[in-house]
C-alpha positions in Angstrom: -63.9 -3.0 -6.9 -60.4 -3.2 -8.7 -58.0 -4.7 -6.0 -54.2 -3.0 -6.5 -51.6 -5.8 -6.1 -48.8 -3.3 -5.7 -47.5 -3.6 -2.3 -46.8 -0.7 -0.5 -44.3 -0.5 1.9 -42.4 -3.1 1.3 -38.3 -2.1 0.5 -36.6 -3.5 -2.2 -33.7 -6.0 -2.1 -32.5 -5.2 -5.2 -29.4 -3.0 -3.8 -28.6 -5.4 -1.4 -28.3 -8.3 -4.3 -26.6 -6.1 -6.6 -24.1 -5.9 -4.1 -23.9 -9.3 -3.3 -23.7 -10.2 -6.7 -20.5 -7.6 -7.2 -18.7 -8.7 -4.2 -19.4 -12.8 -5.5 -18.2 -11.8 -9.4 -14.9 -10.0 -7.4 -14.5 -13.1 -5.1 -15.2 -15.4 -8.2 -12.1 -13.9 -9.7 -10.0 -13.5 -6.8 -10.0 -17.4 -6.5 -9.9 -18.6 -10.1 -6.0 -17.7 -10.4 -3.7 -19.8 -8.2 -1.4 -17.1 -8.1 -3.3 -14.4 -6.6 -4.9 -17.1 -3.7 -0.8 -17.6 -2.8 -0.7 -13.9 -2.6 -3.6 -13.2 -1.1 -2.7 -16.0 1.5 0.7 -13.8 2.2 -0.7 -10.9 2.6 -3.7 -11.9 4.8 -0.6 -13.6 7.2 0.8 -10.1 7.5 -1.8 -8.2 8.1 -3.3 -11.1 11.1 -0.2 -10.6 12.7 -0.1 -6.9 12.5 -4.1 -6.5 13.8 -3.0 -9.1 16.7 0.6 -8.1 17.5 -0.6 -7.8 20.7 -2.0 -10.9 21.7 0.1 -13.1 19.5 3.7 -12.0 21.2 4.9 -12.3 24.5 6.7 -9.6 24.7 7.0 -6.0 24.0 9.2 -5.3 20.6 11.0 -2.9 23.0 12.0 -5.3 26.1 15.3 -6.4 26.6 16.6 -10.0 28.0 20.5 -8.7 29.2 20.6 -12.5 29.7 20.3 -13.6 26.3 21.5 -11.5 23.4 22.1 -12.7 19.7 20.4 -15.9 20.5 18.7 -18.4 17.8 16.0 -19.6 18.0 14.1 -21.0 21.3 11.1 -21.6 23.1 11.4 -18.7 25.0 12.2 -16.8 21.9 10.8 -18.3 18.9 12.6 -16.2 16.6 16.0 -15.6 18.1 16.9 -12.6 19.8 18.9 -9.2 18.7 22.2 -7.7 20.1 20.0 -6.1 22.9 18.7 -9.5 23.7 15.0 -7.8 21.8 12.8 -10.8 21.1 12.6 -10.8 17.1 9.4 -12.3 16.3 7.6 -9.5 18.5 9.8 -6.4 16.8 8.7 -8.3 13.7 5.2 -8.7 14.4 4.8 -4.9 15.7 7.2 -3.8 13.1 4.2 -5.1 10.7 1.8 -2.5 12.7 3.0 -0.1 11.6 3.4 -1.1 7.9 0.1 -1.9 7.7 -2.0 -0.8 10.6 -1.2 2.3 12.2 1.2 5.4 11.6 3.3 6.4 14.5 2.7 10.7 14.0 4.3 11.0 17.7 5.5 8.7 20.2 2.3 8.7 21.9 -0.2 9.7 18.9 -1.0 7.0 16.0 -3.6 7.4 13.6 -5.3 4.2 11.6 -3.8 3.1 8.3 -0.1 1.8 7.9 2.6 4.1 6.9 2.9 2.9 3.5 -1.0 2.6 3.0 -0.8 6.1 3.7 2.1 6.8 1.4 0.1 5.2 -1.0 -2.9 6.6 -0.9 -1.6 10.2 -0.7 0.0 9.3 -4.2 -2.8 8.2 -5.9 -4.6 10.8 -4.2 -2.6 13.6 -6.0 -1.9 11.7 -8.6 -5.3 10.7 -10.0 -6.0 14.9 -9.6 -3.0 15.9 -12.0 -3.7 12.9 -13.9 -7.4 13.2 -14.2 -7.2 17.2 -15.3 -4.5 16.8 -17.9 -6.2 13.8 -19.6 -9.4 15.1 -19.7 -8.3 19.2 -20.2 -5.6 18.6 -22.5 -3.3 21.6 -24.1 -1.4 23.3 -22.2 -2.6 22.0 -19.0 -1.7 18.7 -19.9 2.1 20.2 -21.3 2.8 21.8 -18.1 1.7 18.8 -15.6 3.2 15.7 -17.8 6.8 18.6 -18.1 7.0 18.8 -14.7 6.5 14.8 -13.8 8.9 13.8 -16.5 11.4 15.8 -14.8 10.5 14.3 -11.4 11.2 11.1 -12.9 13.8 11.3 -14.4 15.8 11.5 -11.2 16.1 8.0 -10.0 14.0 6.7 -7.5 16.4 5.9 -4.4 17.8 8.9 -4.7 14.7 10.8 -4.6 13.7 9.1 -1.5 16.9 9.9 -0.1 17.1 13.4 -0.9 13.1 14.0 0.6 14.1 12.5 3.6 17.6 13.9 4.2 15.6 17.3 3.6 13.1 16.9 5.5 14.0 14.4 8.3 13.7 10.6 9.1 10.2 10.2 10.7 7.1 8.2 9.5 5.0 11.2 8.3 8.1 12.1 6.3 8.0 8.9 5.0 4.6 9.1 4.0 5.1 12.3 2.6 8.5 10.9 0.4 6.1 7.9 -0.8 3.8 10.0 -1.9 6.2 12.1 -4.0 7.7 9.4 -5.3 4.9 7.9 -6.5 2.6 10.8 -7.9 4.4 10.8 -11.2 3.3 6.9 -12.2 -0.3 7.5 -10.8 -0.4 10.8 -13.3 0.9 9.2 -15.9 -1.9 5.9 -15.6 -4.6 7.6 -14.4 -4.1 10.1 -17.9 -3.8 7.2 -20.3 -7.3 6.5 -19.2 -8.3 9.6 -18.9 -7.7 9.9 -22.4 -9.4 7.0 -23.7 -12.7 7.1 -21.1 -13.1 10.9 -22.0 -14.2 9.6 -25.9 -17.3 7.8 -23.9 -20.7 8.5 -24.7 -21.4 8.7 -21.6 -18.8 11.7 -20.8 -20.2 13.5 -23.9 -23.4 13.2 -22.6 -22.4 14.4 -18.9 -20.9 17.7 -21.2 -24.0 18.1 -22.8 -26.1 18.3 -19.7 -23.7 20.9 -18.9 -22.2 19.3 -15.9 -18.3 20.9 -14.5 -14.9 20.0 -15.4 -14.7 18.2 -11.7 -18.2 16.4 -11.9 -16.7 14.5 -14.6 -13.3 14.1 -13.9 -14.6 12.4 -10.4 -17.7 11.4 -11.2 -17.6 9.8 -15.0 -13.8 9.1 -15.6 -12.9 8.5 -12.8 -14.8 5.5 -11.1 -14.7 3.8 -14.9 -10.8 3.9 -14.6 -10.9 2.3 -10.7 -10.2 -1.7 -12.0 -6.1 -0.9 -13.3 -5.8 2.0 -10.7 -6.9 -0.7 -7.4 -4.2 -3.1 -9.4 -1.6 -1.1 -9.7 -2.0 0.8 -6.2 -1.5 -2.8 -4.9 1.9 -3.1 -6.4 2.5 0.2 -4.7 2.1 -0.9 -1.7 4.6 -3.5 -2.4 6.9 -0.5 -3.5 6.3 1.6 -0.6 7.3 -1.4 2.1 10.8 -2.2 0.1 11.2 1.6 -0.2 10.6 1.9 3.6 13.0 -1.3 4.2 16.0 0.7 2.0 15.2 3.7 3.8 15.6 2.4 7.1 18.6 0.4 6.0 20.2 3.5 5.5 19.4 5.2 8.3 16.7 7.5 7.4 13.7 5.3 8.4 11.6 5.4 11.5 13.6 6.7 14.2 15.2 4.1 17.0 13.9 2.2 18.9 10.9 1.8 16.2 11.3 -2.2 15.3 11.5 -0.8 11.5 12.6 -3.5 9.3 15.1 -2.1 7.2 16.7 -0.7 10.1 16.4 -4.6 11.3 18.2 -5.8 8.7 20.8 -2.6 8.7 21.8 -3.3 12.7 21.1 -7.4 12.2 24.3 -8.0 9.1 26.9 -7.0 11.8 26.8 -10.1 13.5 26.2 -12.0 10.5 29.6 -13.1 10.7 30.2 -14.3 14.2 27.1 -16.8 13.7 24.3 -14.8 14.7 22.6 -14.3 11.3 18.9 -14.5 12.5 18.0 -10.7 13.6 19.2 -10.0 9.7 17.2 -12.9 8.0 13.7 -12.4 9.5 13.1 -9.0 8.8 14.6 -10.0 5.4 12.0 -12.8 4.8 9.2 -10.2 5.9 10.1 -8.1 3.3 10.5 -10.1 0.9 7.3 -12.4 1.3 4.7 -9.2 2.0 6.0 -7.4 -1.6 6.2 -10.4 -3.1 2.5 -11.4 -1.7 1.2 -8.2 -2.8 2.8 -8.7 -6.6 1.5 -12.3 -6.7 -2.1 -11.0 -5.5 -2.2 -8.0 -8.1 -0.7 -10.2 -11.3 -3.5 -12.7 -10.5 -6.1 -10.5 -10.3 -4.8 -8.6 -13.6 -4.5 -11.6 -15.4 -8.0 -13.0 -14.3 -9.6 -9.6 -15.2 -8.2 -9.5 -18.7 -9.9 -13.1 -19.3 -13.2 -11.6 -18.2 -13.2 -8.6 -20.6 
């Protein structure tokens, strides 16, 4: 009798190590450039104090001590306090909620996702469409879609946010919807460039040859080949999107009062700069500045690490 030493039954690990072995390669790169661990540190800080806002503040961004307005920093308020007497650090720490964590639709709705995740993703989402079709259809297509972004942006960019929003209304789903303008143009234009060279691929030509659709293989072939500079430049994005929403709410056509917005923050914090009170104006400052400057750091590291491993 022949015995069979194939074993039945028994599921294969080979998935499960292939995508261990993906997420060790990414991890290996992450942490082999100094400058994208300093980002990466940043960012993680953020986005722990947005996820436990809650727990992490003791009081609401919202609650007012009459007792104790424009103070610097104490015990009782870490941070300082505004003009309303408005704890800072929690406006701060909820005020990074809804950056990163949730979008405010109404004031008693909120989906997941920050509002300039959101604003993100909705670029690259139309974006990486109009990009993907003009790259990979060409002729006219390509003529009409690449016309009508160059006019887009050749208006400058604060003053296409500014005229979305003074159009439309100062909300966070109108911010969303003004990032995502804003930024579909850029997205087109990268995700085409590599359209144009991945659509040369062997493997495309052989996806035509099967006779698979336009979208199959705009999706489906070009598409996930072209995901390494799209995930690094959707990271700077981000880091657009939150200095955009800080201008924005500077200039009064951010989130609505009294959302702890930190351009409006800043905007409300500068008049009492003067009379030694600078603090509600120099946190929300530093937040700003250290999340998009987080988010550069993390995406040059990781571009420059990727280009050594090419």
């Amino acid at each position: 009798m022949e015995m069979n030493d194939k074993k039945v039954g028994v599921p294969s690990s080979q998935p499960e190590r292939g995508r261990f072995e993906k997420l060790k390669n990414a991890l290996a790169v992450l942490f082999a450039s100094k400058t994208a661990v300093v980002g990466l540190f940043l960012v993680l800080f953020w986005v722990a104090t947005a996820l436990f806002a809650p727990y992490i503040t003791a009081y609401g961004p919202n609650d007012q001590d009459w007792k104790a307005p424009n103070q610097g920093p104490s015990w009782s308020h870490p941070l300082g306090t505004d003009e309303l007497g408005r704890d800072l650090w929690s406006r701060l720490a909820y005020g990074a909620r809804i950056v990163l964590v949730i979008l405010p639709v109404t004031d008693s709705f909120w989906i997941p996702g920050g509002t300039a995740l959101w604003g993100v993703f909705a670029s690259l989402l139309f974006g990486a469409t109009l990009g993907l079709l003009g790259g990979y259809r060409g002729g006219w297509i390509d003529e009409i879609i690449m016309r009508f972004l160059d006019a887009m942006m050749s208006v400058p960019i604060i003053l296409l946010y500014l005229i979305i929003v003074a159009a439309i209304g100062a909300s966070a789903v109108n911010v969303v919807l003004a990032i995502a303008i804003v930024g579909t143009p850029g997205v087109a234009r990268l995700v085409r460039s590599l359209a144009l060279d991945i659509r040369t691929r062997d493997y495309v030509r052989a996806a035509e040859t099967r006779g698979e659709s336009d979208a199959y293989i705009m999706f489906t072939e070009i598409l996930p080949n072209a995901k390494g500079p799209i995930i690094i430049d959707a990271m700077l994005r981000v880091g657009y999107a939150i200095f955009a929403m800080g201008t924005l709410g500077f200039l009064g056509l951010g989130l609505p009062p009294p959302s702890p917005d930190w351009g409006s923050m800043v905007a409300k914090g500068r008049e009492f700069i003067l009379i030694g009170s600078p603090w509600a104006a120099l946190w929300p400052s530093l937040a700003i500045a250290s999340l998009v400057v987080g988010l550069n750091l993390l995406a040059d590291g990781l571009r420059e690490e990727s280009m050594r491993y090419q």
